[in-house]
C-alpha positions as CSV (number, residue, x, y, z in Angstrom):
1,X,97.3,131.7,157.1
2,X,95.0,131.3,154.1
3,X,91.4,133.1,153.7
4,X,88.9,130.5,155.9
5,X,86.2,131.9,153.4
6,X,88.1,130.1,150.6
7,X,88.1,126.7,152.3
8,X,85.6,123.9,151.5
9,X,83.0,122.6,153.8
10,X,81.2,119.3,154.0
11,X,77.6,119.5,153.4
12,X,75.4,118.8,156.4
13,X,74.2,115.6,156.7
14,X,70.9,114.3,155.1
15,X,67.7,114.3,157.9
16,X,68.6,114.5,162.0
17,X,71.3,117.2,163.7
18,X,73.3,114.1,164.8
19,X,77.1,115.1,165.1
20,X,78.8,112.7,162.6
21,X,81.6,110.6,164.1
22,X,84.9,111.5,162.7
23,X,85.2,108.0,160.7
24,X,82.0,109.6,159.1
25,X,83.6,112.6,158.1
26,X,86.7,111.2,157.1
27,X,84.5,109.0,154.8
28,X,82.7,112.1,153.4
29,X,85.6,114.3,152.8
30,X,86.6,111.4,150.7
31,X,83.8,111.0,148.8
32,X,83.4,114.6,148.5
33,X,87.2,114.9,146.8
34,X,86.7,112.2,144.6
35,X,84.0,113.4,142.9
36,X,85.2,116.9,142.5
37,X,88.7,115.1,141.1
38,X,86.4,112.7,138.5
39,X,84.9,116.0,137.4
40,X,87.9,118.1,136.4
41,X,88.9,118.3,133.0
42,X,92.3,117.6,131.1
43,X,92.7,121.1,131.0
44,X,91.9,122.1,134.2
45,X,93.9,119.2,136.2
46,X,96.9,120.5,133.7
47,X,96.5,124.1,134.8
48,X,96.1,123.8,138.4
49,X,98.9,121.4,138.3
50,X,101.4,124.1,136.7
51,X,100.1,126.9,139.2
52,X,100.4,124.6,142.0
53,X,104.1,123.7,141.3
54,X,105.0,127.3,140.5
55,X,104.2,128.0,143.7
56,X,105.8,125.3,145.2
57,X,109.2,125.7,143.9
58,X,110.0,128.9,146.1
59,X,108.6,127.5,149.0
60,X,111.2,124.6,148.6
61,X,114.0,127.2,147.8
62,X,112.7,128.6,151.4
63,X,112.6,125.4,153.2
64,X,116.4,124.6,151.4
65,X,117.7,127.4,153.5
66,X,116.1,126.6,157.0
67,X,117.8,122.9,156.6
68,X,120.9,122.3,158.9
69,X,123.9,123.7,156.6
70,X,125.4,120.0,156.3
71,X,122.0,119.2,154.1
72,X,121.7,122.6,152.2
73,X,124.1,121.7,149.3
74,X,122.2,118.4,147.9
75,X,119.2,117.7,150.0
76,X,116.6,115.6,149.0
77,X,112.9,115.8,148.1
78,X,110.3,113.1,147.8
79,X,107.5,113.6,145.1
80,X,105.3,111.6,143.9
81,X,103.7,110.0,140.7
82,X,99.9,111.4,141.1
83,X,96.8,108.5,141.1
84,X,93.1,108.9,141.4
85,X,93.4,112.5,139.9
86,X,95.5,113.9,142.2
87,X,97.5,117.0,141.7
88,X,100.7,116.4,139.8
89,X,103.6,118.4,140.9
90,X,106.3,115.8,139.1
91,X,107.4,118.6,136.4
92,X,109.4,120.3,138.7
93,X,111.9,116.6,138.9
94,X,113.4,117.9,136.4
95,X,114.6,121.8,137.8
96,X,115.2,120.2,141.4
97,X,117.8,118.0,139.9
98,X,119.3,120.6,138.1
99,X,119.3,122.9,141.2
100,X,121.2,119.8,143.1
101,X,118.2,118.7,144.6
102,X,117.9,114.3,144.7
103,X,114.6,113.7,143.6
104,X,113.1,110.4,145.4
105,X,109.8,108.3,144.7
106,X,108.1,106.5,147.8
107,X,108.4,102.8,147.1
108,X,105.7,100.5,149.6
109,X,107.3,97.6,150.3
110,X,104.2,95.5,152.3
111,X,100.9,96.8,153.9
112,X,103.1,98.7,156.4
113,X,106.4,99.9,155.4
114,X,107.5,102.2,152.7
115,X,110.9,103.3,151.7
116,X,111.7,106.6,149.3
117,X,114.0,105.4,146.1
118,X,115.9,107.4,144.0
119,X,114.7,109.0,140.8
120,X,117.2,109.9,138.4
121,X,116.6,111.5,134.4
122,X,115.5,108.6,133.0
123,X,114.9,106.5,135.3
124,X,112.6,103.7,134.8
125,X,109.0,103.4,136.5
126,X,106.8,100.2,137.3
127,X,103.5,99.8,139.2
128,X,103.8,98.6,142.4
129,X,101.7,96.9,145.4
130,X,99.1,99.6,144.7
131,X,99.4,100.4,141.3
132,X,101.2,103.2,141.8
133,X,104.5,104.3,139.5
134,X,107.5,104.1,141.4
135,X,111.6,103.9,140.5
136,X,112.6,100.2,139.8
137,X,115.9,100.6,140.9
138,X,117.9,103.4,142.7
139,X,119.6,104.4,146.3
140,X,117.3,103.9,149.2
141,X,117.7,107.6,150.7
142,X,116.0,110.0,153.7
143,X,114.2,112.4,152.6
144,X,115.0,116.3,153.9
145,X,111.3,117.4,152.7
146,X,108.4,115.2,151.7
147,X,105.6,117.0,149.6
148,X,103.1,114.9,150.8
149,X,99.9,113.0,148.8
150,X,96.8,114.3,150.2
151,X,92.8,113.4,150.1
152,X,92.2,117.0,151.9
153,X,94.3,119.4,154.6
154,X,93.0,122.1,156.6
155,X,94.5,125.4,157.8
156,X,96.1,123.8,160.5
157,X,98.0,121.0,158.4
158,X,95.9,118.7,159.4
159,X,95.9,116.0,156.5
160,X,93.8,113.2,155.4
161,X,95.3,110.3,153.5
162,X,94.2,107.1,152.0
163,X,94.0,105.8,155.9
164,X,97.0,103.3,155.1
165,X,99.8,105.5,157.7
166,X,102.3,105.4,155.7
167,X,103.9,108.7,155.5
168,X,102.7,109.1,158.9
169,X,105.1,106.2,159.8
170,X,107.8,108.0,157.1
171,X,106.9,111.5,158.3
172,X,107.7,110.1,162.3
173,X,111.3,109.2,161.5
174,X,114.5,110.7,163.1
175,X,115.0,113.2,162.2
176,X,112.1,114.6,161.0
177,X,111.6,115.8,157.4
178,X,109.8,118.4,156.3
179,X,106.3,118.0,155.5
180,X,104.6,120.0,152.8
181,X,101.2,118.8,151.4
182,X,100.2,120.4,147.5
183,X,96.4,119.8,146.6
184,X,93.6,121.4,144.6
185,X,92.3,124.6,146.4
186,X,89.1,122.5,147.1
187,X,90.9,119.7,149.0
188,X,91.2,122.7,151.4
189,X,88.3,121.6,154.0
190,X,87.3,123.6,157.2
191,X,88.5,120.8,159.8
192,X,90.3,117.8,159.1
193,X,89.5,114.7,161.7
194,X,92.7,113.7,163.1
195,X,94.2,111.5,165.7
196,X,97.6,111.1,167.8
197,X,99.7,109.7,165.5
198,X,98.9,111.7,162.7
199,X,101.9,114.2,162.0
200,X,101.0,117.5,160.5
201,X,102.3,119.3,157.6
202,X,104.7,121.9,158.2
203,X,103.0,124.1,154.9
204,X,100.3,123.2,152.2
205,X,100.6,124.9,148.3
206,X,98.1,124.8,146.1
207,X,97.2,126.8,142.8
208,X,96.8,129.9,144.2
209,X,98.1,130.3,147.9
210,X,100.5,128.8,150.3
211,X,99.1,128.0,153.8
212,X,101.2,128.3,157.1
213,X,99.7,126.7,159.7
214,X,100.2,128.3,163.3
215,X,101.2,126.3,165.5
């Protein structure tokens, strides 16, 4: 469980005590990351990036070991190519496949379905739907662990998204992957507004901790 003091909280609302509706929130908590992501330097999105997937690299050799044995040899891991100024954990492609891992990209196929592509060495990228890089051609595969895009998680696992569903809908297949979210310590907020169908993350890395949720 990570240090609550190190978490980020909103601030309070301008004028009245009114309790803000959780749409409200979730619209501030966006606001709030996308600001503090504008701000960050070349440098400093660089660095946090490395520290972030040092970190996450034994936490996947961890995870590796709790899959069933028949997925241990050559399971594979979703990533993704990072927009808006997210946290880009993509360098470690390059080790996982090396270590026998398949390395997958998330490919969205309409405004409700997505699928998870493989991406070999070399293999070539294109903007999709939303602009985002993924693998032009490759095997359509299930991912064993997902490390998941997020806006902002809390110590729980809750996680906030773009409010499309779409690893929620990924995340809620049979069986399950794993779901492990890597963000800038400051995407790290005190409570994360969720509802029913949102499906937690199992752990959260960032620069410099790993969060377990207890649940």
């Amino acid at each position: 469980m990570s240090d609550q003091n190190d978490r980020t909280d909103l601030p309070p609302l301008a004028g009245g005590t009114a309790r803000p509706s959780d749409a409200d929130r979730r619209g501030a908590i966006r606001r709030l990351v996308r600001t503090f992501r504008a701000a960050l330097t070349t440098e400093a999105r660089l660095e946090a990036s490395e520290q972030a997937a040092a970190r996450l690299l034994p936490v996947l050799s961890e995870l590796r070991r709790s899959l069933p044995e028949d997925r241990r040899g050559s399971p594979v891991v979703a990533l993704s190519v990072p927009v808006d100024g997210e946290i880009d954990i993509t360098g470690i492609a390059a080790y996982m496949r090396s270590d026998r891992w398949t390395v997958v990209l998330p490919v969205v196929l309409d405004d409700r379905n997505m699928e998870f592509r493989e991406w070999p060495a070399g293999g070539e990228l294109a903007r999709g739907l939303f602009r985002v890089l993924e693998p032009v051609q490759g095997e359509v595969l299930q991912p064993d662990i997902v490390v998941v895009p997020c806006v902002a998680v809390d110590d729980a696992g809750n996680r906030l998204g773009f409010g499309k569903g779409f690893y929620d809908r990924a995340l809620g297949s049979d069986p399950r992957p794993v779901a492990v979210g890597a963000v800038f310590d400051e995407q790290v907020v005190a409570a994360v507004p969720s509802e029913p169908w949102d499906v937690p993350l199992d752990m959260v890395v960032t620069p410099t901790r790993v969060i377990r949720p207890d649940r």
